[in-house]
N, C-alpha and C positions, 0 to 999 in steps of 0.2 A: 504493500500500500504506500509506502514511504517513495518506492521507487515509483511507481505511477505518481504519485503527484509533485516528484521533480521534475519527469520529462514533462508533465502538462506545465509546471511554472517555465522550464528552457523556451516550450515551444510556445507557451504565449495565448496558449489555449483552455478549454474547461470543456464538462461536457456535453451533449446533445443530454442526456438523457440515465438519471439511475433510479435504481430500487434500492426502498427501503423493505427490511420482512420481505426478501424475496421470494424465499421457498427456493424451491429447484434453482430459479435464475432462467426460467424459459422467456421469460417479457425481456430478458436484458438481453437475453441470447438473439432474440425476433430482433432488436432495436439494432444489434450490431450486424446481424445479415442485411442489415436493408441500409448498410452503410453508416449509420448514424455514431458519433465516439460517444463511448457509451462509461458511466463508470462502473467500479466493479460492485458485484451485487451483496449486501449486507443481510445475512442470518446465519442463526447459531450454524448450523450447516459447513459456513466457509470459517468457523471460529470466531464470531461477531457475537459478543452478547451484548444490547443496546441498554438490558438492565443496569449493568453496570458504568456508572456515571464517567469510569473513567477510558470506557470504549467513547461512549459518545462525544466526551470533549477530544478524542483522535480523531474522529470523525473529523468533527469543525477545524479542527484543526487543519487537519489534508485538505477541505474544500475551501479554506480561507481565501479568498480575490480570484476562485475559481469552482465559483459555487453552479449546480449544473442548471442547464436553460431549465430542464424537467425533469420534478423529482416526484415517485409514484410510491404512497405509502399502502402496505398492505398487512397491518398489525393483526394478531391473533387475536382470532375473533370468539373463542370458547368462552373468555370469564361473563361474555356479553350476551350471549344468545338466549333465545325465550329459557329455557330451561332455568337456566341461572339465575335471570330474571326474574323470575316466578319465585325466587328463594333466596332472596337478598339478605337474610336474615340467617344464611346459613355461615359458619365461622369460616370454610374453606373459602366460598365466595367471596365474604370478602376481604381475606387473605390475598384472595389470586388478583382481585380488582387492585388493591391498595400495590401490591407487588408489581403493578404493570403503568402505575402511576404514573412516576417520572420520563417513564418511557414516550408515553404517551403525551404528556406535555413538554418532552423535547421535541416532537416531530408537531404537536401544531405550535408551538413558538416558531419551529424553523418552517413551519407551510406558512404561515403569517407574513415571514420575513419575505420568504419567497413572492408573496404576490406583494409585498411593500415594492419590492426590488422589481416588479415586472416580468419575473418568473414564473413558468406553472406550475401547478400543482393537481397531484390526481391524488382520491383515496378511495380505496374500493372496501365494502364491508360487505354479509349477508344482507339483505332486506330487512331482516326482522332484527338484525344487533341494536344496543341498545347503546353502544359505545358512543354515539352520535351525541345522545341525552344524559349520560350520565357519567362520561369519562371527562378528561380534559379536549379531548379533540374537538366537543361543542366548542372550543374554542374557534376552531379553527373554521365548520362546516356553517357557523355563526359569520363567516367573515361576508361583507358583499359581494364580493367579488367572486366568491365559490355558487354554483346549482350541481344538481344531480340529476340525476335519471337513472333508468333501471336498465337492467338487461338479466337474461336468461342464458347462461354460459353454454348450454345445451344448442344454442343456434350458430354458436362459433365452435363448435365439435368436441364439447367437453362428450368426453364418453369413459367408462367403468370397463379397463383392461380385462377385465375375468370375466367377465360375462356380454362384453360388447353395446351393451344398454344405452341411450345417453344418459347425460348428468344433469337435470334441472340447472341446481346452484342460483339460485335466485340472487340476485347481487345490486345493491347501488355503488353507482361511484360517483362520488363530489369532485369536481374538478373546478380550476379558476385560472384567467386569463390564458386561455386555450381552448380550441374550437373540437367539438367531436361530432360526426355527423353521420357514419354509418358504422356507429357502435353497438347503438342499443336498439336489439332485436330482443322480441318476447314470443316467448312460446305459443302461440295462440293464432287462431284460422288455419287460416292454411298449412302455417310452417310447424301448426302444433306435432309435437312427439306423440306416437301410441305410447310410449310409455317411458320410465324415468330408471332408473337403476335405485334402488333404495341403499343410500349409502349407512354403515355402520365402521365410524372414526373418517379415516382420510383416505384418499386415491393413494398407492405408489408412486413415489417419483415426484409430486405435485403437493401444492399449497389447497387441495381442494380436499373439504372434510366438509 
């Protein structure tokens, strides 16, 4: 990481495009096929823990005066979903809530800063998370600058490797100062699915649970 972000201070550059929680690294992988410099992808996976405050101030560090044009956050979405939700009052919840805290309010301070600075910003969650309302990232989904829309993962070829099924994955994503226009396809008329694969935990390979 040290060395990537010498050659981008040499050459004078910064990037198109990174993930934050990227899972696999498949959206950073897409961005660099299609040409774009792209920075490298951030989850425990590549040894990235953002928990810990003194990953994140590396982070800011490395992207200092070469902060990227678009940065796409995709935080773990379990401590949020209906389930949890329903049971706020449970010790582990909100253990797992409190523990994802600061996390959570480095990445909308730094989506904040972003659209300050004319940058964009994407964050994609379940439909039904509740992280929007009740974490710090209303911070950020609060800003004017940010809307959402929906989309059905299942229409851009999410599919269930074991059994070939598609994947629903019902998803918003908030973006700001940035145009998206042939993203958000829903399940329904025509393009509806016969059926959905019922997932239990997460796909292989992927950020999709």
């Amino acid at each position: 990481a040290e060395e990537w972000s010498r050659k981008l201070q040499q050459e004078g550059s910064r990037p198109h495009f990174m993930e934050f929680m990227s899972g696999s690294g498949r959206l950073t992988l897409a961005a660099h096929t299609e040409g774009l410099r792209t920075g490298f992808p951030l989850d425990f996976r590549y040894g990235w823990d953002l928990r810990r405050g003194e990953h994140r101030e590396l982070i800011d560090r490395l992207l200092a005066d070469k902060e990227p044009k678009v940065e796409f956050y995709s935080p773990r979405c379990s401590p949020w979903s209906p389930a949890t939700t329903n049971a706020t009052k449970n010790a582990k919840v909100v253990v797992n809530r409190r523990a994802e805290g600061p996390t959570l309010s480095w990445l909308a301070s730094r989506g904040r800063r972003a659209l300050r600075q004319d940058r964009a910003v994407l964050f994609e969650q379940p439909r039904n998370s509740s992280m929007t309302t009740k974490s710090p990232m209303k911070q950020l989904v609060q800003s004017p600058q940010m809307t959402s829309n929906n989309v059905d993962l299942c229409q851009h070829g999410a599919h269930d490797p074991t059994n070939g099924l598609p994947v629903k994955k019902a998803t918003t994503i908030w973006f700001g100062n940035i145009e998206l226009t042939s993203v958000f396809s829903l399940c329904r008329r025509e393009s509806k699915c016969a059926e959905h694969s019922q997932l239990q935990g997460s796909l292989p390979g992927t950020s999709i649970n």
